[in-house]
N, C-alpha and C positions, 0 to 999 in steps of 0.2 A: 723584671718579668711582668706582663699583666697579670692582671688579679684574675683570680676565676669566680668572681662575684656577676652580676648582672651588670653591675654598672663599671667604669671607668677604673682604674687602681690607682694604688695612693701615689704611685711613683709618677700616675700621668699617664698609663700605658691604655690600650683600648683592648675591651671585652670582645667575647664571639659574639655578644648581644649586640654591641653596636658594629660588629663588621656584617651583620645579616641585617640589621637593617640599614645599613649604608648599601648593600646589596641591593634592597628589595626598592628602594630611591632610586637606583640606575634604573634595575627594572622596568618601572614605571615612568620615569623619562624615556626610555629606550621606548616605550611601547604608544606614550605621546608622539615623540618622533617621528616615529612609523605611522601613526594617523596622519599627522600633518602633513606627511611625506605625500603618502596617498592621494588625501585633499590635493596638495599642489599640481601633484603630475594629473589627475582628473581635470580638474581646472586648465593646466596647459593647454592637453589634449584637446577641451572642447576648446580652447580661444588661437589655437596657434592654425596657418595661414593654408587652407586647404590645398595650396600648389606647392609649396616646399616645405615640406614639416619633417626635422631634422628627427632621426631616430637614433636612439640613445647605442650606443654599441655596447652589448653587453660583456665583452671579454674586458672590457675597458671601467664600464660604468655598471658593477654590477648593483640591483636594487638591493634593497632591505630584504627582501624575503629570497637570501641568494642560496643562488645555484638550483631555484625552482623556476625564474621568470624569464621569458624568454619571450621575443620578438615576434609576433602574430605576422607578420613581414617576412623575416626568415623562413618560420614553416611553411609559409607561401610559397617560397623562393625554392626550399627545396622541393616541397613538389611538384614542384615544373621546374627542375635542372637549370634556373637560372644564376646567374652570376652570383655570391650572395656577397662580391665587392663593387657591385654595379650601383652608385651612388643614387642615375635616375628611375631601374627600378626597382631600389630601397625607397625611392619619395613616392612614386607612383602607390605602393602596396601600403605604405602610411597613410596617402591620400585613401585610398579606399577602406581603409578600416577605421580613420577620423569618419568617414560620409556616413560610417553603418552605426555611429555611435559610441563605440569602442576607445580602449584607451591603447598605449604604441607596447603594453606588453601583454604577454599571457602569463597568468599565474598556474601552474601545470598542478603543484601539490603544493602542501605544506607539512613541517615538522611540529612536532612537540615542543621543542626549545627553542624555535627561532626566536630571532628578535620579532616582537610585536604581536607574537601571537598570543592571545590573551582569552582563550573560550571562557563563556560564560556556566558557571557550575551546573551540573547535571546528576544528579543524584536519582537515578531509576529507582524506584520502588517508596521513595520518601512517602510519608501517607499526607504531608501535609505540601501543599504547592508552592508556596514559597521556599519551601526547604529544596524541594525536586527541582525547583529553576525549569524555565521553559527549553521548548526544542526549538532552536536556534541553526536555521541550513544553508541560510541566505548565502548568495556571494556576492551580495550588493556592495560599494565602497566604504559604506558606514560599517558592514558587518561581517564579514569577512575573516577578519583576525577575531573576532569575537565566536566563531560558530563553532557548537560541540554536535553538533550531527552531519554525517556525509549522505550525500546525493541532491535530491531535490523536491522540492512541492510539488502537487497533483502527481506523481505515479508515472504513468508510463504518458500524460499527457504533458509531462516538462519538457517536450521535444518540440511539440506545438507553441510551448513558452520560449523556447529558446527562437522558432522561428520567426514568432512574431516582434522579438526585440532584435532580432537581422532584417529584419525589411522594415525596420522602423514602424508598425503601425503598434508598438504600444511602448512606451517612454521608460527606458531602462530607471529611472528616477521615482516613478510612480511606487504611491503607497496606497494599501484598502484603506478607504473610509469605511469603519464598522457600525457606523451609525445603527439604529435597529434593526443588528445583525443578529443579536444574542438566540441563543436556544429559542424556542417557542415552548418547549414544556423543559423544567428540572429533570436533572436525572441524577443521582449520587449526590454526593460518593459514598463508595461502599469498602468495606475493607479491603476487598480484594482489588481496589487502585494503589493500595498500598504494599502488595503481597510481587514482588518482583519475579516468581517464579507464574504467578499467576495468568500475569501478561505482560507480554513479551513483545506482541505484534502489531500493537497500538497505542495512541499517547491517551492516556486514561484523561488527561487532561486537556485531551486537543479541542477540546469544541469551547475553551475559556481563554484562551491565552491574549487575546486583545482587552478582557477585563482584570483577569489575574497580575498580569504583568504591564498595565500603562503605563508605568515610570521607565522602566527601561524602554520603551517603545517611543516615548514622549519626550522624556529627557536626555537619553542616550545614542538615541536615534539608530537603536536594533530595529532590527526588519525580524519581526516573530508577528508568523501568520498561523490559522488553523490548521487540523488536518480532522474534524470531524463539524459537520454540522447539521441543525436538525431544524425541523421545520412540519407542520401541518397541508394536508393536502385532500384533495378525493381524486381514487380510481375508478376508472372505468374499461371494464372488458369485456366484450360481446359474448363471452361463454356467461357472464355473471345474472347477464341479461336471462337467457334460456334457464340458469337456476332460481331465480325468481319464478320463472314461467313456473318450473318442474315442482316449484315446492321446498325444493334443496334449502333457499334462501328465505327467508319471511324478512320483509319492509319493516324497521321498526323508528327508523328515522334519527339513529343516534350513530350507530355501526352500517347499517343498512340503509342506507335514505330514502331510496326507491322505490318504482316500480321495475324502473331498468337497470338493476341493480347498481349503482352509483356506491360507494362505500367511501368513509370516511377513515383517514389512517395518520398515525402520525410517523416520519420518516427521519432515520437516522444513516447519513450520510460520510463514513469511513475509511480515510486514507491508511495506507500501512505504512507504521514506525516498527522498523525495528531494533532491538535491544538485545545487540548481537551476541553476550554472554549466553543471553534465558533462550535465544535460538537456539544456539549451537546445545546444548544441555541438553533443549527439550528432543534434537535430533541424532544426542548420543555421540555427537562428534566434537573434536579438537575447535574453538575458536578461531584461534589462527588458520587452520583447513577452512572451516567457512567464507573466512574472509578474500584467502589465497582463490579459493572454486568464485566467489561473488566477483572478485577481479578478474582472472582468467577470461570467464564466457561470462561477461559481459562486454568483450572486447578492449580490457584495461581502461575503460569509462571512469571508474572511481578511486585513481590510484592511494588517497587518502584510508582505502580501506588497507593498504599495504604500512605505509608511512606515517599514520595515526593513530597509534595502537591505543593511545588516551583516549580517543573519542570509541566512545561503545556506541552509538546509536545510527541507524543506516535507514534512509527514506528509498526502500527500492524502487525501479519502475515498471513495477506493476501495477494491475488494476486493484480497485479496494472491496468495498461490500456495502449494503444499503437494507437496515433494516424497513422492514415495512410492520410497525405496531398498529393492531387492531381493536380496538376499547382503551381504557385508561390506562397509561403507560408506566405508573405508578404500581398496578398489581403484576408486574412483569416480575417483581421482586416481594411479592408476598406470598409467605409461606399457605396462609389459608386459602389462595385463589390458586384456580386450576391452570395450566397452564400447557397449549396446544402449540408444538413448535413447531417449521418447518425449514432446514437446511437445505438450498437450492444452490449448485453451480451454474454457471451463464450455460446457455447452450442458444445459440443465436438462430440456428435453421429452425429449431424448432420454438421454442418460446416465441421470438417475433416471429416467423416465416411460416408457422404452420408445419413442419416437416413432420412426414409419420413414421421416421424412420426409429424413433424412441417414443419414451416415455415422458421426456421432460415435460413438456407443459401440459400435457393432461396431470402430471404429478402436479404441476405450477397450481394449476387452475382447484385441482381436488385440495391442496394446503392451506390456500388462500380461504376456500369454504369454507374448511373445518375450524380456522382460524378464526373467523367471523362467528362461525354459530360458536366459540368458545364465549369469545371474549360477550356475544349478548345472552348468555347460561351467567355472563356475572362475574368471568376468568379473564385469561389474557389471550391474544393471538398473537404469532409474531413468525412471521414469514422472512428470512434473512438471504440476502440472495448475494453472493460473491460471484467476482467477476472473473473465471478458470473455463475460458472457451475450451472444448476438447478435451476435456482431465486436464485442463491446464498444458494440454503441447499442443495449443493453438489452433486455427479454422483450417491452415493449409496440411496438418499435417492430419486432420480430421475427414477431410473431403478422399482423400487416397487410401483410405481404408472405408469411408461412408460407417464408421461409427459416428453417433449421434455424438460422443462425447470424446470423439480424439483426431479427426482430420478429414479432409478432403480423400485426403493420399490417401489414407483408410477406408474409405468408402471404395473408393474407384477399385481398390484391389479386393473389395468385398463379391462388388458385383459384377466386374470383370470373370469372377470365381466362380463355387457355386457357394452361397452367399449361406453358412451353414453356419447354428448357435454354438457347433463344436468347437469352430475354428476363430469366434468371434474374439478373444484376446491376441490368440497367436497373429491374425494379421496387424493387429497392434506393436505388437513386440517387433515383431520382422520391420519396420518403420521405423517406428519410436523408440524400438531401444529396450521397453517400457513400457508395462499396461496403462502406467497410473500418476500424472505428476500434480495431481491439488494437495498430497501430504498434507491429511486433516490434522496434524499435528497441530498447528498454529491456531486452526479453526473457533477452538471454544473460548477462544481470549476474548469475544464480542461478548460470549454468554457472561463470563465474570463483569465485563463490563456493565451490564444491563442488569447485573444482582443477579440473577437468574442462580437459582440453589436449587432445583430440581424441575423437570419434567412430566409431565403427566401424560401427555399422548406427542412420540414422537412421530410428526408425518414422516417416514422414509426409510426405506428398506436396506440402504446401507452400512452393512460391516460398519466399514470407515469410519464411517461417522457417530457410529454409536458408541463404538471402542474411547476415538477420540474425545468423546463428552466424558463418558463413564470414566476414561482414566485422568478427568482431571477432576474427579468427586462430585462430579455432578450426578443422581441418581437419572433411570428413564422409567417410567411405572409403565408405561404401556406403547409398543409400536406398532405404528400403522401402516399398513400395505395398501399401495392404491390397488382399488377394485377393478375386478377382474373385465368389467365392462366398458373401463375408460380407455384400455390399450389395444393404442391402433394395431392392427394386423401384421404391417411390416416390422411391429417393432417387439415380437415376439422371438427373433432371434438375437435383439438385445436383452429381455429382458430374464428369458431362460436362461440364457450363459452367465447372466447374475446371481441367479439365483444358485444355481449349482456350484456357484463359485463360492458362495456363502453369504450372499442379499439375504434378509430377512423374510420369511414367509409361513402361512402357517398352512398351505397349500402342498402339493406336490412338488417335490425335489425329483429331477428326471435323472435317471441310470444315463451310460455316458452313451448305448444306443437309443435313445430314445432324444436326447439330445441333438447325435447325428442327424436324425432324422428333421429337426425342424431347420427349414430354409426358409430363405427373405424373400421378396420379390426383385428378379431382372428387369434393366432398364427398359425392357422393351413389353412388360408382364407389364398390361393396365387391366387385368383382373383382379389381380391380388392385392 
């Protein structure tokens, strides 16, 4: 019998100690293999003869990563009911996916235990970076069996990456040079990079990963790119210009540079990671349901979210968020300095376009103020602006109801109507489904990340958002209402049906007839 010692037995017999590592040597051959394997068929692909390039038949030669890869040829073939035992156009559809770059298969998903797959460690909430391992999502040929996060880089702008490497104008091979790329100012870290319930919706550590991690980048030849970056700049906005005029603003040449109000600011620029345990928690629901619902309606896009139940971390494609800090970015995180926030959703008619149908950018332009005179009082300013067109259910479904913050479709059914503050959600709902989809839940993971431990003057009158900070121990000492002189006319029946709904105000709350009573302007009403 073997021994039950660690080592070998006296008889000569072998331990579980050496059958697990005799184990973990296949392993790791096995998982060589399968790079080299990789390497070769890449290599083939790019050298083999663009008029007959034989394709592997996979009932016959199945790869290393089997029963996921399959014939970019095939799926061709089937959807255009061609033959898929037609020899010349199997070469034809190889010929055209050699010309685009491509190698002769698709890798559809992958498991846990296959051979070769070898993700690189990921430990969410570690407080120290090398412990946490970077976010790794590439499906480049070097990293691929290596990644522990599903989807892709830039958000909902990987669609544009994926276009540009089909029409060849940008070399599937290509890596950043990060040359003096680094931050432009420090930030952190703070404990709550380390607090895994804290944040959930960002990589605490995405704006370092080309310095924290150059070995694995240099020597191992992983593909780990950022997903936050920051950088110094000045704004300028012709409303800032008139606050100088008015007085609102004083030139002081640090914050303020101007006469034309010109402002200096430093900008933090933020993709979303998610870290889909502390999602699903912070939304009260099942994991596994999150992941089932992010597969589903997304069209089965990321089926990894089904079949990788190891990997926790998810790069959705959606838009990110973009702080704009005003004074030293340093007291953003100090308890003795004041600090004046402002919480902004995209709203594109209005913010760029001028629309008067809300509140957005006169709220934009009064946060950005208040911001400014904070941070030159000696505090901080910090205007954060996410990208949730329409409550987040996007421009067209905005325009059909003509809310400022939920669609086309919402609009048109507004003013088609008689365009009343009473009725202002229910034509949301009748559309969407839904009044409301930016679910501030996620929302405060920027403020942990920025240190931010309390507020002092929140600009913005939203429930949502206040609930959302406050329940993640962030205190608010004081909120602010935009003034009652900055709102446009028409957008008094957005901004009553807020407030009656439970917006922040320290004004008049309207009874529900007196509500009925306020209407928008019709398309064809150039008085009002």
């Amino acid at each position: 019998m073997a021994s039950s010692g660690s080592g070998s037995g006296a008889d000569g017999g072998v331990s579980m100690a050496d059958v697990l590592q005799a184990l973990k040597a296949i392993q790791e051959n096995q998982n060589r293999l399968a790079t080299e394997v990789q390497t070769v068929s890449s290599r083939l692909d790019t050298l083999a003869p663009t008029s007959q390039s034989p394709i592997p038949d996979s009932k016959r030669s199945p790869s290393l990563l089997a029963g996921i890869s399959t014939s970019p040829v095939q799926t061709s073939l089937a959807a255009t009911e061609t033959d898929p035992d037609s020899p010349v156009a199997v070469t034809k559809e190889a010929t055209q996916a050699q010309k685009s770059g491509f190698t002769s298969r698709i890798i559809l998903t992958t498991y846990p235990k296959q051979i070769g797959i070898n993700p690189i460690p990921l430990r969410w909430g570690a407080p120290d970076p090398s412990d946490r391992g970077p976010v790794v999502v590439s499906r480049s040929s070097s990293t691929i069996r290596r990644r522990n996060a599903i989807g892709a880089h830039g958000g909902s702008y990987s669609i544009y990456f994926a276009l540009a490497l089909a029409s060849k104008q940008l070399n599937a091979n290509h890596r950043p040079d990060f040359t003096n790329t680094e931050p432009a100012v420090n930030i952190g870290p703070f404990p709550s990079w380390g607090d895994k319930k804290k944040i959930v919706a960002m990589d605490p550590w995405g704006h370092l990963p080309a310095w924290l991690f150059s070995d694995l980048i240099e020597k191992e030849n992983v593909d780990i790119r950022p997903t936050i970056a920051v950088t110094k700049a000045h704004m300028k906005l012709p409303e800032l210009e008139e606050s100088v005029r008015s007085g609102r603003l004083v030139p002081d040449g640090k914050v303020c540079l101007n006469e034309t109000g010109e402002l200096a600011v430093t900008k933090f620029a933020v993709e979303p990671v998610w870290y889909l345990p502390g999602v699903a928690e912070r939304f009260g629901i099942d994991e596994g349901v999150l992941r089932r619902s992010l597969f589903e309606h997304t069209g089965g896009s990321y089926p990894e979210l089904i079949t990788r139940g190891d990997i926790k971390v998810f790069l959705p494609p959606i838009g990110g968020l973009t702080v704009y800090c005003f004074g030293d970015p340093a007291k953003m995180s100090d308890d003795k300095s004041r600090l004046a926030l402002r919480i902004h959703d995209e709203c594109n008619g209005s913010d760029v376009f001028g629309s008067d149908i809300c509140t957005c950018r006169p709220y934009l332009i009064f946060g950005i103020e208040e911001a400014v005179k904070e941070a030159q009082n000696g505090g901080s300013g910090v205007v954060i602006y996410f990208r949730k067109e329409g409550r987040a259910l996007g421009e067209v479904t905005k325009v059909c109801h003509n809310l400022p913050l939920t669609s086309y479709m919402v609009y048109n059914a507004r003013k088609r109507g008689e365009d009343r503050a009473s009725e202002y959600f229910k034509r949301t709902e009748n559309i969407a489904g839904v009044k409301d989809m930016r679910f501030q839940a996620l929302m405060p993971d920027i403020l942990h990340w920025l240190g931010i431990k309390k507020i002092d003057r929140m600009l913005s009158m939203s429930n949502m958002k206040y609930d959302a900070i406050v329940g993640q121990g962030i205190p608010i000492h004081e909120r602010v209402e935009l003034p009652e002189d900055l709102m446009p006319a028409d957008s008094r029946v957005e901004i009553d049906a807020k407030i009656t709904a439970g917006y922040f105000t320290t004004g008049h709350r309207m009874t529900a007839d007196e509500l009925e009573a306020v209407r928008g302007r019709g398309w064809e009403d150039i008085d009002h």
